[in-house]
C-alpha positions in Angstrom: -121.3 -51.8 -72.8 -122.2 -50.2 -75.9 -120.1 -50.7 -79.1 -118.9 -47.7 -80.9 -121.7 -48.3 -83.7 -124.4 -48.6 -81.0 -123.5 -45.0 -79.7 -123.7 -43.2 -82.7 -126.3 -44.9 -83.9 -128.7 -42.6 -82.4 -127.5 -39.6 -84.3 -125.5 -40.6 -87.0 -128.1 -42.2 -89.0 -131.3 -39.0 -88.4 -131.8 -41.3 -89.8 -131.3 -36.7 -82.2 -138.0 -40.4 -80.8 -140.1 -45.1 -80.5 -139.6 -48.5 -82.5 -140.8 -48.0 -85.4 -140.5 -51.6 -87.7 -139.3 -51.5 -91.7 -142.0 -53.4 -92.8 -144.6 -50.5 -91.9 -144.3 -48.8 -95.0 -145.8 -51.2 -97.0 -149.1 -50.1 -96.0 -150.7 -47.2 -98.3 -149.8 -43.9 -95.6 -152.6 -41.6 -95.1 -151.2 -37.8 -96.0 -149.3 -36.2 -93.2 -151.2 -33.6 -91.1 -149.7 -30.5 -92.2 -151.0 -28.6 -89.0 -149.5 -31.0 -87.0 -146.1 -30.6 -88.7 -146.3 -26.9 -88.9 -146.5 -26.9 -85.5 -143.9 -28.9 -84.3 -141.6 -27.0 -87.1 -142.8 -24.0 -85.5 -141.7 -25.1 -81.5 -138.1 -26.5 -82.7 -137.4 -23.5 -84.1 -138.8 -21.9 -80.9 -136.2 -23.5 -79.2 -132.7 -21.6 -77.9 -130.8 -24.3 -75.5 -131.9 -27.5 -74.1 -129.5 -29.9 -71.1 -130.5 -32.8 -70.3 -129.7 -36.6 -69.4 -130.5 -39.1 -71.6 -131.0 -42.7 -71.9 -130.3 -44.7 -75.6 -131.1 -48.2 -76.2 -130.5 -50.3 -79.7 -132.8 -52.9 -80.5 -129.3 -54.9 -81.3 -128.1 -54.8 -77.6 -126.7 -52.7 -75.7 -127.6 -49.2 -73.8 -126.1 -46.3 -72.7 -126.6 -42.8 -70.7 -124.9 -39.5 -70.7 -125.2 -35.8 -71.1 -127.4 -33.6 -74.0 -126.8 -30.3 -74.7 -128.0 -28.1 -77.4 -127.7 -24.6 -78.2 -129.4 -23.6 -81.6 -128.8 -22.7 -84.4 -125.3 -24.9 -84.6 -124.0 -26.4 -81.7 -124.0 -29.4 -80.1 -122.5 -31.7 -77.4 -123.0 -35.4 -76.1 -121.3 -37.0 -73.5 -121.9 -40.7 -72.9 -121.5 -41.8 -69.5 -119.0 -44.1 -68.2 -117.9 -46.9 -69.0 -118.0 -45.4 -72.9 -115.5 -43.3 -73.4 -117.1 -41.3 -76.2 -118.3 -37.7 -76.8 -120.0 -36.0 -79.4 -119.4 -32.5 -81.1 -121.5 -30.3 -83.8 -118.8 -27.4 -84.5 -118.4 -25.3 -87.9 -120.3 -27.4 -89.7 -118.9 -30.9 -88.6 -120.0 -33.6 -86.2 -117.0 -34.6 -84.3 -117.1 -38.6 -82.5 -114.7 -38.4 -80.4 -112.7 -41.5 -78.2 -111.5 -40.2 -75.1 -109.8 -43.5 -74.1 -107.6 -43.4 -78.0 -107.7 -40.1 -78.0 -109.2 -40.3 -82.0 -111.3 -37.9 -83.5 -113.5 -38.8 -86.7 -115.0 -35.7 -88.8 -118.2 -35.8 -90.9 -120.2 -33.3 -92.5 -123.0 -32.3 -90.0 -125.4 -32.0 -93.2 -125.4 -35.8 -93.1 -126.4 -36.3 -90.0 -129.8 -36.8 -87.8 -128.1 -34.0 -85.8 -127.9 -31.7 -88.5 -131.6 -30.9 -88.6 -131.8 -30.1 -85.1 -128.9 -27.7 -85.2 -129.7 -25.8 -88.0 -131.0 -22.3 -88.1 -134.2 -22.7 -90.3 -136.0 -26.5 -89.1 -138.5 -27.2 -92.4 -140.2 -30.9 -92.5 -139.3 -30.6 -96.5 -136.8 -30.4 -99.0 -133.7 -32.9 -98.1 -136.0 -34.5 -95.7 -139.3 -35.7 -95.9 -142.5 -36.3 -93.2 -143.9 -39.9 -93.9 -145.8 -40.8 -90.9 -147.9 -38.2 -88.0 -149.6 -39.9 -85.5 -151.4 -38.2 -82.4 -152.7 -40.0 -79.6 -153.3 -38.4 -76.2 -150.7 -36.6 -75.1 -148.2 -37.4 -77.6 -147.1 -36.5 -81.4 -145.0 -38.4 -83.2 -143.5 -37.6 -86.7 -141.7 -39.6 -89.1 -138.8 -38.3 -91.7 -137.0 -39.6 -94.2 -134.5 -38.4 -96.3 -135.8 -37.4 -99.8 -133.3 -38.2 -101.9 -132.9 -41.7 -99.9 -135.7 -42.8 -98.5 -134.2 -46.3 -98.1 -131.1 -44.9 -96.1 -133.1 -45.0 -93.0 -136.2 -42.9 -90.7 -135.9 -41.0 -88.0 -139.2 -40.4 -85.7 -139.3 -37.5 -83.2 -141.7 -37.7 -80.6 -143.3 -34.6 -78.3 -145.1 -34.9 -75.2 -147.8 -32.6 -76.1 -150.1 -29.6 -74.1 -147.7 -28.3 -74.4 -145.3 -29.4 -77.3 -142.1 -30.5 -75.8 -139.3 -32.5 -77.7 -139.1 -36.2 -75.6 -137.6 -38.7 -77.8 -136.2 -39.9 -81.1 -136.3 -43.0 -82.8 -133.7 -44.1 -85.4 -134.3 -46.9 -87.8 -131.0 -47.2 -90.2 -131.0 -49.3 -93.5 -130.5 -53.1 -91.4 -133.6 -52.5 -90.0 -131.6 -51.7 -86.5 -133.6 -49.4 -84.1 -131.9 -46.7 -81.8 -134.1 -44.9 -79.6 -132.8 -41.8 -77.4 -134.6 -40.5 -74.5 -134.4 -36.9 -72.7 -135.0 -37.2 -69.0 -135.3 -34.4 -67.1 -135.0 -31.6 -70.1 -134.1 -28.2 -69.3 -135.6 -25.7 -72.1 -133.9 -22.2 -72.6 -131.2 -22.3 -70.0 -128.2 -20.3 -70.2 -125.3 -22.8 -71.1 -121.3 -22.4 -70.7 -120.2 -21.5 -74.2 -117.0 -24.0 -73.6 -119.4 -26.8 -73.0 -119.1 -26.7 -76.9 -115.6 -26.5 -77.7 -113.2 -29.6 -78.9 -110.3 -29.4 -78.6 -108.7 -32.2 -80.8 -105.5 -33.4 -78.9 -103.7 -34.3 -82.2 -104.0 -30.7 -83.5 -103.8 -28.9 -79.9 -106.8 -26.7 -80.8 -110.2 -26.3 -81.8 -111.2 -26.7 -85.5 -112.2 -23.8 -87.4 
């Protein structure tokens, strides 16, 4: 099973797609395709809702499944599958981990998260993050970010099936060199999702934060 850092790792360092190594960067990178990253900026922000299963895997042991869902701009849920007892939240600004089993809750600022860029209302490549790396090869785009401010804090890579453009994968490589790739199986684009699907409900405060 899956420690608690092995979880998260998959959104809590985007730093929410393929193993990228930390030594790559030391070769000269050719400019990023702005086409290429206009268009995928273009289709994220295209997107309403997605639900889907997932698979994530750490390159420091360990895998886990569960339950994706999405609802843009702003919310967010993740439910890992048994026997993980965690859950994920975006609400009000926060990203919520949450231990069923201990019944704790821990709060962060959703700004400081991978998860923060696919919630929010306005995805840009630029600004607090920035595109590194876009490679193409048949079928598949892949585009790696960093964050500008700290580019040695970590990367995140999202990868799209392509023809068309369709959100597969994300690869997270945090500042240990530690690699935590997340897989959608079975992805389910624009459905119409039960608005409680994204409530918390923190059972030390009896009610959902504001």
């Amino acid at each position: 099973m899956m420690t608690r850092r092995q979880v998260v790792g998959g959104l809590g360092a985007l730093a929410g797609l393929l193993h990228l190594r930390p030594f790559d960067a030391l070769a000269a990178p050719a400019p990023p395709d702005q086409t290429e990253v206009e268009r995928a900026e273009q289709y994220l922000n295209s997107i309403t809702t997605v639900r889907a299963r997932f698979q994530q895997q750490s390159s420091n042991g360990g895998n886990a499944t569960g339950t994706f869902y999405l609802q843009r701009p702003g919310k967010l849920r993740i439910d890992y599958a048994q026997p993980s007892h965690l859950q994920i939240y975006a609400s009000s600004g926060l990203l919520i981990y949450v231990d069923t089993e201990l019944e704790e809750s821990t709060y962060v600022p959703l700004s400081a998260t991978p998860a923060g860029l696919l919630v929010r209302e306005n995805v840009r490549f630029s600004g607090d993050v920035s595109v590194t790396k876009v490679e193409r090869r048949p079928q598949v785009l892949r585009i790696e970010l960093i964050q500008t401010k700290e580019p040695d804090a970590g990367r995140v890579t999202l990868g799209f099936a392509d023809q068309p453009l369709e959100l597969r994968q994300w690869d997270v490589v945090d500042a240990q060199g530690i690699t935590t790739t997340v897989t959608l199986l079975n992805a389910e684009f624009g459905v119409q999702i039960d608005p409680k699907v994204f409530v918390f409900q923190d059972p030390k405060f009896g009610r959902a934060p504001r």
